[in-house]
N, C-alpha and C positions, 0 to 999 in steps of 0.2 A: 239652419245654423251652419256656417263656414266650417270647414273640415280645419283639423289643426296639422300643425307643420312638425312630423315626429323629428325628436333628437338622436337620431344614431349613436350610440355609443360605442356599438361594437364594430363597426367600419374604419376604413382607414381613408383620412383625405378624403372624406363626405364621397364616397366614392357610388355609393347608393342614398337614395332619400328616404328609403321605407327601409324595415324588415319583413315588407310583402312577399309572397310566395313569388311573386314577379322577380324577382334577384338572389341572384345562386348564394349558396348558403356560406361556403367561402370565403365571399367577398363580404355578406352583408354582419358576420360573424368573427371577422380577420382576428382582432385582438383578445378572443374570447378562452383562447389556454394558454397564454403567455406566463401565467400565474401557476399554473402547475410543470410547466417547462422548470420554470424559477425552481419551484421546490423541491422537487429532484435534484437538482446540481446542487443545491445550501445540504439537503439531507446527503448525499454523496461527499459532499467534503468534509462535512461534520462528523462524517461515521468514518472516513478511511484514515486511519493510524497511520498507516505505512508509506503513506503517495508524500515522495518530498524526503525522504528518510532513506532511497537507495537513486541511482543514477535512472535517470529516465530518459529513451529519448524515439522519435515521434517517428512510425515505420510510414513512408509511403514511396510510391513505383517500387516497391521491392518487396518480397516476401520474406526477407530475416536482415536483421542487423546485425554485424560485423565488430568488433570488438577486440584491439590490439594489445598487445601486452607488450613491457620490450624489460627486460633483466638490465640488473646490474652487469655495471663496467669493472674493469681495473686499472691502477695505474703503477706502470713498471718505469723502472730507470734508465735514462739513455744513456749507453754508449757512445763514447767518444769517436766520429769516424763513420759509424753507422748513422743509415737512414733510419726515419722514422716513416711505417708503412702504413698506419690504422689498421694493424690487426686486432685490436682489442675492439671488434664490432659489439655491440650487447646482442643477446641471443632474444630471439623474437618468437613470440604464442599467439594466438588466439582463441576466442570465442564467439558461437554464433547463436542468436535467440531469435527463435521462429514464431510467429505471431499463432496461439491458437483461433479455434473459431469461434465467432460470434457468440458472444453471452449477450441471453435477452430475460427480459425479464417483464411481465406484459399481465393486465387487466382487463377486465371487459367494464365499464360502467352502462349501467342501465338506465334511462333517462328520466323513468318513474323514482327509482330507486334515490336519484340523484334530487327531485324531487321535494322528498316524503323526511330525506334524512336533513335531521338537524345539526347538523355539522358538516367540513367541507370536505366531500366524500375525497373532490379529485387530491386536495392536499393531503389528505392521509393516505393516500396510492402511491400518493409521489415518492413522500418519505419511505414510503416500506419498499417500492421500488427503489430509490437510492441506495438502501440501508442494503437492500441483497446487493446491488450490484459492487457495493464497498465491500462486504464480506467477503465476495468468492475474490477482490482483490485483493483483499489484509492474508486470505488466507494464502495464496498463491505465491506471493512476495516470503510471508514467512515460514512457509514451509520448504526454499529455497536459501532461504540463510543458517535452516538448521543442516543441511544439505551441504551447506554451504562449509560449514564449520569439519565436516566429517573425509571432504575432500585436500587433495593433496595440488599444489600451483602447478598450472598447465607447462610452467618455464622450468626444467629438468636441466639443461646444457649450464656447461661450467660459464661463471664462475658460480651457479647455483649449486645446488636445486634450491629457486625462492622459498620462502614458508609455506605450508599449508595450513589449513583453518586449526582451531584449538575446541579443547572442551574442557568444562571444569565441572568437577565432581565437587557437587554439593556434602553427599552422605547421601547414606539410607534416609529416606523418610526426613529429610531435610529441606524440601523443594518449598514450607512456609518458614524455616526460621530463618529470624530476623539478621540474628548476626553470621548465620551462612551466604545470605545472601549479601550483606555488606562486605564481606571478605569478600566473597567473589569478583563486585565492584573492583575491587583493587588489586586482587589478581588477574582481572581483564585487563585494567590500565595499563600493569608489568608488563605483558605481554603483548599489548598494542604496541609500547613503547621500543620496545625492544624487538617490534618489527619493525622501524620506522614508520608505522601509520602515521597521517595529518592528526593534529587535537582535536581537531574540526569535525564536527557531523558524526559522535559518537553517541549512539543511540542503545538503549535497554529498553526492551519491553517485556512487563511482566504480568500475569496472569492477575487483574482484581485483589483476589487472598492473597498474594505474595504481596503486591503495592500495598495493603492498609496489614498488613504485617509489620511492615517496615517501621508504617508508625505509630500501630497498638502495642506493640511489645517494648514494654517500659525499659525494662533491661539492657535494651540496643535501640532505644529511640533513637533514630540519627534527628529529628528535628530538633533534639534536646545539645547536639553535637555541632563543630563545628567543619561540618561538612560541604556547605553550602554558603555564598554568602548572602541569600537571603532566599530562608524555608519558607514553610507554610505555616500552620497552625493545628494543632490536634483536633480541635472543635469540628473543624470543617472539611477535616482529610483530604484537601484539597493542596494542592502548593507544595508538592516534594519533587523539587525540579532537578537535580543531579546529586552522584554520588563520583567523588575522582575523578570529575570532567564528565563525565559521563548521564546525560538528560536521558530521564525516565518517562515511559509512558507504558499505557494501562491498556489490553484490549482482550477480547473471550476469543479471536479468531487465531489466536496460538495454536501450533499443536503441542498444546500440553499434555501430557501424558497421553496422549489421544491412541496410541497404539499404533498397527498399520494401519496405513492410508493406502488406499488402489488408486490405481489409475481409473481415470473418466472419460468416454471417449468423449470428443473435442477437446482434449490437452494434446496440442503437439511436442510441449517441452515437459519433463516428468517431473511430476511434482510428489510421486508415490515417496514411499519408506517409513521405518520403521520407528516412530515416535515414542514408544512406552516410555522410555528414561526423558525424556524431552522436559525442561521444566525452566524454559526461559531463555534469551536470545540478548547477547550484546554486541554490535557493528556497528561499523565506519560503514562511512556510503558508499564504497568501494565494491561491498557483498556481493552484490547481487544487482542488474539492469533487468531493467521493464522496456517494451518497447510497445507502444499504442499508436493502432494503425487508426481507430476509430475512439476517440474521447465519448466519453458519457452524453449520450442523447437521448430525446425521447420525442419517437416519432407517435402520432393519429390517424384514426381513419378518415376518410373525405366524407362527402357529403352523400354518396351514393352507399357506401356500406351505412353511414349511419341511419340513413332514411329504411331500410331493408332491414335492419337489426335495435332500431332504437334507440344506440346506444352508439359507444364510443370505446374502440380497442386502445387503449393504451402501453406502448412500448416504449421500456428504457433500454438501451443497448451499451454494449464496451466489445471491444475487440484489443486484446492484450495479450503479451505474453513474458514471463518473468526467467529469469533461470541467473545462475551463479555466474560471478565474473572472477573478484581476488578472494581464494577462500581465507587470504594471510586475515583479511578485514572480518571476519566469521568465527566469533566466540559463542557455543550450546552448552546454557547448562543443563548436567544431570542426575536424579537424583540417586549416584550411586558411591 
């Protein structure tokens, strides 16, 4: 009987005719983890709260990014007779954010394992990889906007000193009620307003319990209000999209009341302090820059570790680093 003519599927560009041992495993296997690539990057953006919400921008041939500030002018009345000199220069700051090291995050898949299990083992690596690597960056991000609030503007020379960041005191024991937290909404706004922030890219994130606070407690329902011009629904706790201009969103990688935080080594920009009163974060995108020298990847082993081990190493990586820029844009609340 004639031998049959196999269909490659996992090749690119018939680039082998067989999956014989005769043809490297590379080649005859090319398309075979495109699908867990994929699931990492979907799980990584599904889970990061914060990427998109402060200034981001991409470190390469260089070891930190640079970041200008420039003060307010004034303007004075001229003299009859007199030159005009441009002494009223604006007074100029910076900032610099240094890339920490490599965050990885990595599996071994077993080939039996892989196998045996009824389910797709690489997709659920994927997402649990994504899912850490979005944490240590929700967390990184936010725990430099609370940081951020506590600090005073780099521009000190007249006609300053610009704003420094703000905090608003919820009360004691106030960091779930409903109508503390909607005050606070509105005394952010005051305060944004009245530093000249943009309307633009004013962001809240609150802790889970604070968000379905907002809209279990009858008393201060804002979906019952007209705060919004188009809420959500109580049924579904879903849909409470701003309060005073200000779009909410919901994530556990707060430092909420999380107490001190230490330093780690591989952070070169410090992300340490004191959190116990911490109970919620409102900014402009101003806060705080990120700077990623290496976006979300996920590299494999070849064909010679896998033939030696069975299996398949898989790594997700980021290379980032976060820190404070205008702390005027940096409202923390606390609950005291």
């Amino acid at each position: 009987m004639a031998n049959t003519t196999q269909t490659v599927i996992g090749t690119l560009n018939k680039a082998v005719p067989s999956t014989s041992g005769a043809y490297a495993y590379d080649t005859k296997y090319a398309t075979y983890l495109k699908l867990f690539s994929g699931e990492l990057f979907k799980a990584y953006e599904s889970a990061t709260m914060a990427k998109g919400t402060v200034q981001s921008r991409t470190l390469k041939n260089g070891k930190s990014m640079q970041f200008i500030f420039t003060g307010r002018m004034t303007a004075d009345y001229h003299v009859p007779g007199t030159p005009i000199l441009g002494s009223g220069d604006p007074p100029v700051a910076e900032k610099t954010i240094v890339c920490d090291d490599l965050l990885v995050s990595s599996a071994f898949v077993y080939d039996l394992d892989e196998t045996l299990a009824h389910y797709s083992l690489r997709s659920e690596i994927a997402a649990k990889i994504g899912h850490a690597l979005a944490e240590a960056y929700d967390k990184k991000i936010f725990r430099q906007i609370a940081k951020a609030a506590r600090e005073a503007h780099p521009i000190t020379a007249a006609p300053g000193p610009e704003p420094g960041g703000s905090q608003i005191n919820l009360g004691a024991g106030n960091e779930y009620n409903a109508q503390a937290l909607v005050d606070a909404f509105f005394e952010a706004a005051s305060i944004m307003d009245e530093k000249n922030l943009p309307k633009q890219n004013r962001v809240a994130v609150l802790s889970p319990r604070q968000y379905y606070a907002l809209i279990s407690q009858v008393d201060s329902n804002i979906l019952n209000r007209d705060y919004g011009n188009s809420q959500g629904n109580l049924n579904s706790g879903e849909g409470l999209y701003e309060i005073a201009g200000i779009s909410i969103k919901r994530s556990n990688n707060l430092p909420f009341l999380a107490g001190t935080v230490a330093a780690v080594q591989g952070e070169n920009n410090d992300y340490s302090g004191d959190f116990t009163n911490s109970c919620g974060l409102i900014y402009q995108k101003d806060a705080v820059g990120v700077v990623e020298a290496i976006g979300p990847q996920v590299q494999t082993t070849g064909a010679d570790v896998r033939t030696m081990y069975q299996g398949d190493i898989i790594v997700g990586r980021l290379a980032m680093g976060a820190g404070t820029l205008n702390p005027a844009a940096a409202i923390e609340l606390q609950n005291l």
